[in-house]
Every structure is written in structure tokens, then in C-alpha cells.
N, C-alpha and C positions, 0 to 999 in steps of 0.2 A: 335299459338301452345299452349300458356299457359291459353288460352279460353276454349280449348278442354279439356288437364290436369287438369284442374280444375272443369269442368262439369264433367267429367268422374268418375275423385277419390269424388265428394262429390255427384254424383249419385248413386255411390255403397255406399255411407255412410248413407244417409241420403233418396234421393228416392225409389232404388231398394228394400231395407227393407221393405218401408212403402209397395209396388206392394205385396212384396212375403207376409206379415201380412196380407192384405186385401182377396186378393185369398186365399192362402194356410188354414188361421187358421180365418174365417169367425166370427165368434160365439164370439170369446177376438180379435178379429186382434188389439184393443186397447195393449194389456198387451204387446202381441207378439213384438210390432212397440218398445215400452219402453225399455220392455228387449234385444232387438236388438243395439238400443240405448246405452243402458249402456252398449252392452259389447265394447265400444269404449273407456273405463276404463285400455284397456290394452296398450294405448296413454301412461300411466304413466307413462313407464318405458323407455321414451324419458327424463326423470328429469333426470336419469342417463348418461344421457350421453355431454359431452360438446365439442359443443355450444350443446343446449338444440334443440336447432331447427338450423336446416339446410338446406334449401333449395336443394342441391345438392347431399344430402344425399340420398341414398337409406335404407331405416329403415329395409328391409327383410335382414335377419342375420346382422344386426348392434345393436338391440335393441334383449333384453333376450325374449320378450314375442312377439317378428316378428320373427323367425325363421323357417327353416323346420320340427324342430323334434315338434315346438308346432303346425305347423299346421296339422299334423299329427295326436296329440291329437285332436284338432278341428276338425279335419274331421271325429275323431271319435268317438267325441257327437253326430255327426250325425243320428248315430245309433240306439240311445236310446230317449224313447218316451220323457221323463224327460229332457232329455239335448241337446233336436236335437234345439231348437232355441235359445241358446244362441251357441251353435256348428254352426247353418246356422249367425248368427250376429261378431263371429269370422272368418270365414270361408270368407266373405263377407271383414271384414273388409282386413284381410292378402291380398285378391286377388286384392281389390281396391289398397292396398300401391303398391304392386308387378308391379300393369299397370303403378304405378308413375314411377317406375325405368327402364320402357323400355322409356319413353321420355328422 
């Protein structure tokens, strides 16, 4: 089971990005894949919390920057020509933690 949890959560981290940059935004799918990347920068706000890392842990509503009211916000970068791919690189990321917490 922790073969699959782990494929899963760092297939939405790190593969499904690169799929949706290649299809979706052809022309930069370079820039797209980076910036996707970095927004995995919202990780940080696991400093705050102790232990830092937890296995056991479910990060959605535990960490300030995994909650519902910010995926909210992220789904509503979506919207906007400007902010829909770092909105699809949060959006991504929140949903990858969230399938951590149903194992």
C-alpha cells in the first residue's frame, strides 16, 4: 500500500504537471512544468508545525497554506488567463496531499 501512496502523491506532484504542461501549454510547456513546480513552495508552512514532518499526518486543514478556504482560492486562479497555472500547480498539489489522507 505504501508503493501505491507514494506513486500516487508524487505522480500528481511531479508527473501529472509535467502531462498537463506538455498538452495544455505546448509553445513554454517548459516555463508551465517550472512554475508548477515551484508552487510546491506552499510545503513551507509544514516548518510550522511540530514534528515538522509526520507521516501520519494529514496536511489538509493541519498546515495554514492546505486548507479549504485556500483551495478555494486556488481553484480560483483558475479562472484567470495570468494565474490559472500556478492555480492548476496548487490545485494539483492540495488534491495529491488530500488522496494521502484517504490511505
Amino acid at each position: 500500500m505504501e508503493v501505491v501512496k507514494f506513486s500516487v502523491h508524487y505522480g500528481l506532484h511531479f508527473v501529472f504537471p509535467a502531462i498537463i504542461a506538455i498538452v495544455f501549454f505546448k509553445d513554454q510547456w517548459k516555463k508551465a512544468y517550472v512554475v508548477m513546480l515551484v508552487t510546491m513552495l506552499i510545503d513551507l508552512d509544514h516548518l510550522l508545525a511540530n514534528p515538522i514532518f509526520d507521516p501520519e499526518r494529514c496536511s489538509i486543514n493541519f498546515h495554514p497554506l492546505h486548507t479549504y478556504y485556500m483551495f478555494i482560492i486556488y481553484v480560483g486562479l483558475l479562472f484567470f488567463k495570468k494565474t490559472r497555472v500556478v492555480g492548476i500547480g496548487l490545485t494539483l498539489h492540495l488534491i495529491a496531499d488530500f488522496i494521502d489522507c484517504l490511505f
